[in-house]
C-alpha positions as CSV (number, residue, x, y, z in Angstrom):
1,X,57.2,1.5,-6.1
2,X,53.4,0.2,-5.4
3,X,51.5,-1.4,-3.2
4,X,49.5,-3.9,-4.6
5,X,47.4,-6.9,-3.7
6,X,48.6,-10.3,-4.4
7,X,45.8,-10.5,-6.8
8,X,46.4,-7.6,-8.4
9,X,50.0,-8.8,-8.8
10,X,48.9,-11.9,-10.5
11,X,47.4,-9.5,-13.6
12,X,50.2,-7.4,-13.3
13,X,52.5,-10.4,-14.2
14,X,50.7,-11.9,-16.8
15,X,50.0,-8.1,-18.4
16,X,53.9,-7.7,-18.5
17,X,54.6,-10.5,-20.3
18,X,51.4,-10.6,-22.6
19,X,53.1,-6.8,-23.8
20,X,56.4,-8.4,-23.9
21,X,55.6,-11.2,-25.8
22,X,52.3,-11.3,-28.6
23,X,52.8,-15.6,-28.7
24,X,51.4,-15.1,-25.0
25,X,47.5,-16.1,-24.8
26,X,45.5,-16.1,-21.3
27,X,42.5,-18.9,-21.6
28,X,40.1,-20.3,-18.0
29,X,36.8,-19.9,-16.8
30,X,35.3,-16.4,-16.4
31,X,38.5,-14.9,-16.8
32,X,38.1,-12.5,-19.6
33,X,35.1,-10.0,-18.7
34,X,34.5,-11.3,-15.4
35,X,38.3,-10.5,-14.3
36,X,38.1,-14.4,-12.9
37,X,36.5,-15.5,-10.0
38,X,39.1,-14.3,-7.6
39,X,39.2,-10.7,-9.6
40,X,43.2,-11.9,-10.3
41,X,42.8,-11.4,-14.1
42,X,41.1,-7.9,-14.0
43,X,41.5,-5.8,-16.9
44,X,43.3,-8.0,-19.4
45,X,40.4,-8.8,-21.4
46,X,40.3,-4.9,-21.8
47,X,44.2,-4.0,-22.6
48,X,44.6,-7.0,-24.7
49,X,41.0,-8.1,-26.4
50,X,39.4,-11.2,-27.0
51,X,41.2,-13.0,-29.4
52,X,44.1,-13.7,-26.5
53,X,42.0,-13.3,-23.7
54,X,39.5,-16.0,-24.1
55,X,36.6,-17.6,-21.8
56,X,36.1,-21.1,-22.1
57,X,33.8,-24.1,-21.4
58,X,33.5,-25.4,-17.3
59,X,35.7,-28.3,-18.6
60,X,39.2,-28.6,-17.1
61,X,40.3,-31.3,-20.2
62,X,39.2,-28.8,-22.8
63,X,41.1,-25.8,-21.0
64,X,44.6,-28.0,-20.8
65,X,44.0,-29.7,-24.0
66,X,43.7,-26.4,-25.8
67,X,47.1,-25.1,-24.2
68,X,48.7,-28.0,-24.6
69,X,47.3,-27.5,-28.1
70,X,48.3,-23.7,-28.5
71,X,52.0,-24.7,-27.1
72,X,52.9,-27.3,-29.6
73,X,52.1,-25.2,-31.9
74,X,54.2,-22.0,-31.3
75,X,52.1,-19.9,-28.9
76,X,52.8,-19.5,-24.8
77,X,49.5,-19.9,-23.2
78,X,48.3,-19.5,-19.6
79,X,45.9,-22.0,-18.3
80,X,43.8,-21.4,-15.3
81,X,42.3,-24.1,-13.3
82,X,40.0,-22.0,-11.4
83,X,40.5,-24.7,-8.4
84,X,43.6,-26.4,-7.6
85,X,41.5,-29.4,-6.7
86,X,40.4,-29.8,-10.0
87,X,43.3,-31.0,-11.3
88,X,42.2,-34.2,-10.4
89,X,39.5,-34.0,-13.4
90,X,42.7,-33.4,-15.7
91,X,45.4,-35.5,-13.9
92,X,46.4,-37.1,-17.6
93,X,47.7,-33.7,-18.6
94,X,49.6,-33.4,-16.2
95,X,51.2,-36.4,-15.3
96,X,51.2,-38.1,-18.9
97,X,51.0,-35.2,-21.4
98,X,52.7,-31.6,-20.5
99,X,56.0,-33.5,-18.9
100,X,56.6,-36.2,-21.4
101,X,55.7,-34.4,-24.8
102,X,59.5,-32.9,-25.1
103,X,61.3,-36.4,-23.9
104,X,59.0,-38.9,-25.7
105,X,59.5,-36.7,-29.2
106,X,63.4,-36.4,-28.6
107,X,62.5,-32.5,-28.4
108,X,60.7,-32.1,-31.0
109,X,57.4,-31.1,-29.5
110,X,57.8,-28.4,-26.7
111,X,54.7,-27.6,-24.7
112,X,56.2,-24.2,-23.2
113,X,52.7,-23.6,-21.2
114,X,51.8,-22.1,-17.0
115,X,49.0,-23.5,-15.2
116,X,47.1,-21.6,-12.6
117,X,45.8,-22.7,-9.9
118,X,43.7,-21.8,-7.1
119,X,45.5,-23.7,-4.0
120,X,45.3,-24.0,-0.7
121,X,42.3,-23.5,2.5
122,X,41.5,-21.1,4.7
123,X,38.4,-19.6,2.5
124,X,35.9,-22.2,4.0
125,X,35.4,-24.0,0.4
126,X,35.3,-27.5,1.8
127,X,36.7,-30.8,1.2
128,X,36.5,-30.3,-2.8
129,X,38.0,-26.9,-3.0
130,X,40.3,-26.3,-0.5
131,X,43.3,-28.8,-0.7
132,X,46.8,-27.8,-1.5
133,X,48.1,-29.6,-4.6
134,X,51.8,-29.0,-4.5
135,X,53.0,-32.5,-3.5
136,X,50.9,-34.2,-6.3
137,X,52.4,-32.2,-8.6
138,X,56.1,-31.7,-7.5
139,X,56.4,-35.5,-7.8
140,X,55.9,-35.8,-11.7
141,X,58.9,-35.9,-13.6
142,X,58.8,-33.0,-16.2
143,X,56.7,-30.4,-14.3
144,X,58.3,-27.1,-12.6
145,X,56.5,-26.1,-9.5
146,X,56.0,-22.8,-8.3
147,X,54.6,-20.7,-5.0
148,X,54.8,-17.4,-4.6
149,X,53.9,-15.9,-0.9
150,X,54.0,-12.3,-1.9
151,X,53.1,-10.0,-4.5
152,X,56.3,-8.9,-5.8
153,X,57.1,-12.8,-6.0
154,X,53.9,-13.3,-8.2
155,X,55.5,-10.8,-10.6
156,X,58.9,-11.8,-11.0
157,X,57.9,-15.8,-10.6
158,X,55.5,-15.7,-12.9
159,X,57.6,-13.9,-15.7
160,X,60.0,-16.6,-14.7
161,X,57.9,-19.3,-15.8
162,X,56.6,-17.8,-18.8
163,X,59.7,-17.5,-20.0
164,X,60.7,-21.1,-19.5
165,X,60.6,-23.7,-22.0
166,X,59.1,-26.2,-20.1
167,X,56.0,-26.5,-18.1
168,X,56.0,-25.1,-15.3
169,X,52.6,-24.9,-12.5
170,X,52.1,-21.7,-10.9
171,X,50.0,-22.5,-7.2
172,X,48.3,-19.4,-5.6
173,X,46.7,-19.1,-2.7
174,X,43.4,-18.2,-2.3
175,X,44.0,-16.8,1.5
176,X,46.8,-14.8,0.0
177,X,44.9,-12.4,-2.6
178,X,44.0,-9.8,-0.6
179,X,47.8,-9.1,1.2
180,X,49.7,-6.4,0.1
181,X,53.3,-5.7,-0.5
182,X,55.3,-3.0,-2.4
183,X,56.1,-4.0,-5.7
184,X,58.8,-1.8,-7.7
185,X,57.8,-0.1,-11.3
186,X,59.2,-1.8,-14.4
187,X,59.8,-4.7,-15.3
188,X,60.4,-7.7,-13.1
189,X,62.0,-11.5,-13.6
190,X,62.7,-13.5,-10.8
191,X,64.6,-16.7,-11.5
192,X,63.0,-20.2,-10.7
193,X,64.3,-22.6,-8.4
194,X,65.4,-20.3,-5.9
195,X,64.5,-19.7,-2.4
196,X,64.6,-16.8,-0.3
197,X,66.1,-16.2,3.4
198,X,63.1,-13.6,4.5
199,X,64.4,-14.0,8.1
200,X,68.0,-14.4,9.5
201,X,68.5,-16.8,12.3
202,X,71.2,-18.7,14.5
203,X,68.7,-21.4,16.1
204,X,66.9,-22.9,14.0
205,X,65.5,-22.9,10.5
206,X,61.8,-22.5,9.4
207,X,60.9,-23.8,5.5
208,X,57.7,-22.7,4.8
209,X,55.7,-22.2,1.5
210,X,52.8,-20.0,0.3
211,X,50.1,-19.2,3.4
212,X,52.7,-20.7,6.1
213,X,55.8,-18.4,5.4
214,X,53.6,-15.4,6.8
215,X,52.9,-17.7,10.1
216,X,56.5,-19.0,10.7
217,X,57.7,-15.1,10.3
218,X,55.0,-14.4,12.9
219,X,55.9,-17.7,14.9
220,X,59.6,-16.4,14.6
221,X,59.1,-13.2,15.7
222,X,56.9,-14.4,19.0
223,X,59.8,-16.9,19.7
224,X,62.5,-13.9,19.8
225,X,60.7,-11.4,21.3
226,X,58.9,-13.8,24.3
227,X,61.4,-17.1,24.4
228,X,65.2,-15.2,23.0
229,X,65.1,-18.0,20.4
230,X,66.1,-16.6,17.0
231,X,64.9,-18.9,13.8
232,X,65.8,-18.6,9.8
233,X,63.0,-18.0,7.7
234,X,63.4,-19.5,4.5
235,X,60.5,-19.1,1.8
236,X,61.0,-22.3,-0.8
237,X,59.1,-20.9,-3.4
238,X,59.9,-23.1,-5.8
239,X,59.7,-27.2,-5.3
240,X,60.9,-27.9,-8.8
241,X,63.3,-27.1,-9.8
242,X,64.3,-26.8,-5.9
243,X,67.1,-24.3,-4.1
244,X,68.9,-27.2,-2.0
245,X,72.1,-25.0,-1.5
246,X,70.4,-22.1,0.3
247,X,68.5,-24.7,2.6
248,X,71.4,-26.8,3.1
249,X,73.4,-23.5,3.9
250,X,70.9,-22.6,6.2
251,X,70.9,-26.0,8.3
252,X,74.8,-25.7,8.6
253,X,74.3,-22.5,10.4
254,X,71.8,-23.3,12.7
255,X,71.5,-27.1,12.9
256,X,68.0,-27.0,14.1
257,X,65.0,-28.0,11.0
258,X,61.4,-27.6,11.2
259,X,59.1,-26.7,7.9
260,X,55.6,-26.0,7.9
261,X,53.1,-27.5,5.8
262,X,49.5,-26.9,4.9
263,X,49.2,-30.1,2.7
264,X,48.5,-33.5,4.2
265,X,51.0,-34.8,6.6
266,X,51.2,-38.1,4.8
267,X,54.0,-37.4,1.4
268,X,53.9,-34.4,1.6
269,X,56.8,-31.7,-0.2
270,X,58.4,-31.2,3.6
271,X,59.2,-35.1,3.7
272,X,61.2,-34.8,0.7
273,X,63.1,-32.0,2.0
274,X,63.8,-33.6,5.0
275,X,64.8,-36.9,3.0
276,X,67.3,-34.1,1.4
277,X,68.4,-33.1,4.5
278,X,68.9,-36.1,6.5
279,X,71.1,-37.5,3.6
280,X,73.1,-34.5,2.7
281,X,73.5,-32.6,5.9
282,X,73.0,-35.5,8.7
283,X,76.0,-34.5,10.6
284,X,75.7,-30.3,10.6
285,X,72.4,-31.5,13.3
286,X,71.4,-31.2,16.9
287,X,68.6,-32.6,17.4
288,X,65.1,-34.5,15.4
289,X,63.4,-33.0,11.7
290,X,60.4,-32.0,12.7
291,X,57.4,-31.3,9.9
292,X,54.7,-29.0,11.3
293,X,51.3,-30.1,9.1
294,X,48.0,-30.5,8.5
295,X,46.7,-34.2,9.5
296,X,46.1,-36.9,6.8
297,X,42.1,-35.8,6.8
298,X,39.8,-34.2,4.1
299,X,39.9,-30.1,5.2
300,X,36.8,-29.4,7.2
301,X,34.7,-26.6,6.0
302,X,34.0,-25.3,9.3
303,X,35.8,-22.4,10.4
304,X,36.7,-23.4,13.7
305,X,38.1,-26.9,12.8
306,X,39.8,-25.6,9.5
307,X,41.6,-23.0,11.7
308,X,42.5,-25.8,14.1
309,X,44.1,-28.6,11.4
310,X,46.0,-25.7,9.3
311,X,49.2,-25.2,10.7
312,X,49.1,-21.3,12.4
313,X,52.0,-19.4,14.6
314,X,51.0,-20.7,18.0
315,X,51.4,-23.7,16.8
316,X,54.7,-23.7,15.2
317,X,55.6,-21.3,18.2
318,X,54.8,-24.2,20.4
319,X,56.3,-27.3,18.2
320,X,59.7,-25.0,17.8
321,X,59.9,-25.0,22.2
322,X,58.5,-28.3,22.5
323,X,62.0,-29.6,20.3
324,X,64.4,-27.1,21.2
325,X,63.8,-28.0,25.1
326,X,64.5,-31.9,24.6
């Protein structure tokens, strides 16, 4: 067992499967030498050279184009976007390309390819490089979403979606790579589209994803300790494919929903969980679904107003008593 950093998890990951599997190539910006720009691809240039660890241009098209490239063609590339905001250069990929190459050629042409992505605020990047993605791309038919929250999920997540024959777009956070967690030795798999309960609860239930399950476990551990109010913690991890049964089994205990969001308020993935929710469980609850978000706004770049819009604990702390006391 080891402690590592989520960053260092990410390497870890994609080391394990580039030993497992020689069809496995790494390509981005500055990620060979340079260990990437958030230091998550540290020494895999060195352990598994240059011919599938590979720098490219600053051009988001060419980077998705070649791996869509090296996947029709029998390899299992990695693809980073060095900024999940970016994906907006190279939406075609993913909304016309990736998703539709397997259905439009009857299965013929399999693009079995991860994205990258660095997703989410909280670094003081601005506007341009700070958004969280994973509603614009858990709503195109084809793609698997992925968001780890912890190291050990990085590991096992991301051998998950290696492995699958489809692809699959692996958002990390940028606020997350420095946190730590024990990871065990050997190999790990996790399995996609399943979520974890990190929290047991009777009162309500907390979905959160990425930077906010850390916060609602805080929020839910100031709400038993200082209210007697005992939440579910449930970490999504995965929007497509998506764990309804754990969630669902989760609001039948404890009748009570809230999930916390750092995207935009406005479609965001929390809305189509509640849609979920209110059609398949209507009946198991007490009271209103309540998403906890960041406003419909461009992120500010100042510290004090991007603390104040990202959800944080004393503000799902307060939106949880707010509810429960109507």
């Amino acid at each position: 067992m080891a402690e590592l950093t989520y960053r260092d998890a990410v390497a870890r990951g994609i080391a394990q499967e580039m030993a497992r599997d020689p069809d496995v190539v790494l390509i981005g910006e500055d990620i060979a030498k340079a260990g990437g720009v958030f230091k998550a691809t540290v020494g895999l240039y060195e352990q598994f050279g240059p011919r599938r660890v590979r720098d490219t241009p600053i051009s988001e098209q060419a980077i998705l184009g070649a791996a869509m490239g090296a996947a029709m063609t029998g390899l299992k590339p990695i693809a980073e976007i060095m900024f999940a905001d970016f994906a907006a250069v190279c939406w075609d990929y993913f909304a016309n390309e990736f998703p539709k190459s397997r259905y439009m050629t009857n299965g013929q042409v399999k693009t079995p390819l991860v994205v990258r992505l660095g997703n989410g605020g909280g670094a003081r990047f601005g506007a341009q490089h700070s958004q969280s993605v994973e509603n614009w791309c858990m709503m195109i038919p084809g793609l698997k979403v992925v968001v780890p929250s912890s190291p050990i999920d990085v590991v096992g997540l991301m051998a998950a979606a290696v492995r699958d024959p489809d692809p699959v777009i692996f958002l990390e956070h940028k606020s997350l790579y420095a946190t730590k967690g024990e990871v065990p030795d050997g190999e790990i798999v996790d399995t996609l589209g399943t979520a974890k309960i990190l929290r047991p609860g009777k009162d309500a239930t907390i979905l959160a994803l990425s930077l906010m399950v850390p916060r609602a476990l805080e929020a839910a551990d100031r709400l038993q300790a200082e209210h007697g109010i005992d939440c579910e913690v449930i970490d999504v991890r995965s929007l497509v494919p998506l764990d309804t049964q754990t969630i669902l089994a989760s609001v039948a205990r404890t009748h009570r929903v809230f999930t916390v969001e750092e995207n935009p308020r406005l479609c965001g993935w929390g809305a189509e969980l509640m849609s979920i929710i209110a059609d398949e469980a209507f009946y198991e609850l007490d009271g209103p679904l309540v998403r906890i978000t960041t406003p419909h706004i461009p992120l500010p770049a100042a510290d004090v107003l991007e603390d104040l819009v990202i959800p944080n604990a004393a503000r799902i702390v307060e939106t949880v008593l707010r509810t429960l006391s109507n």
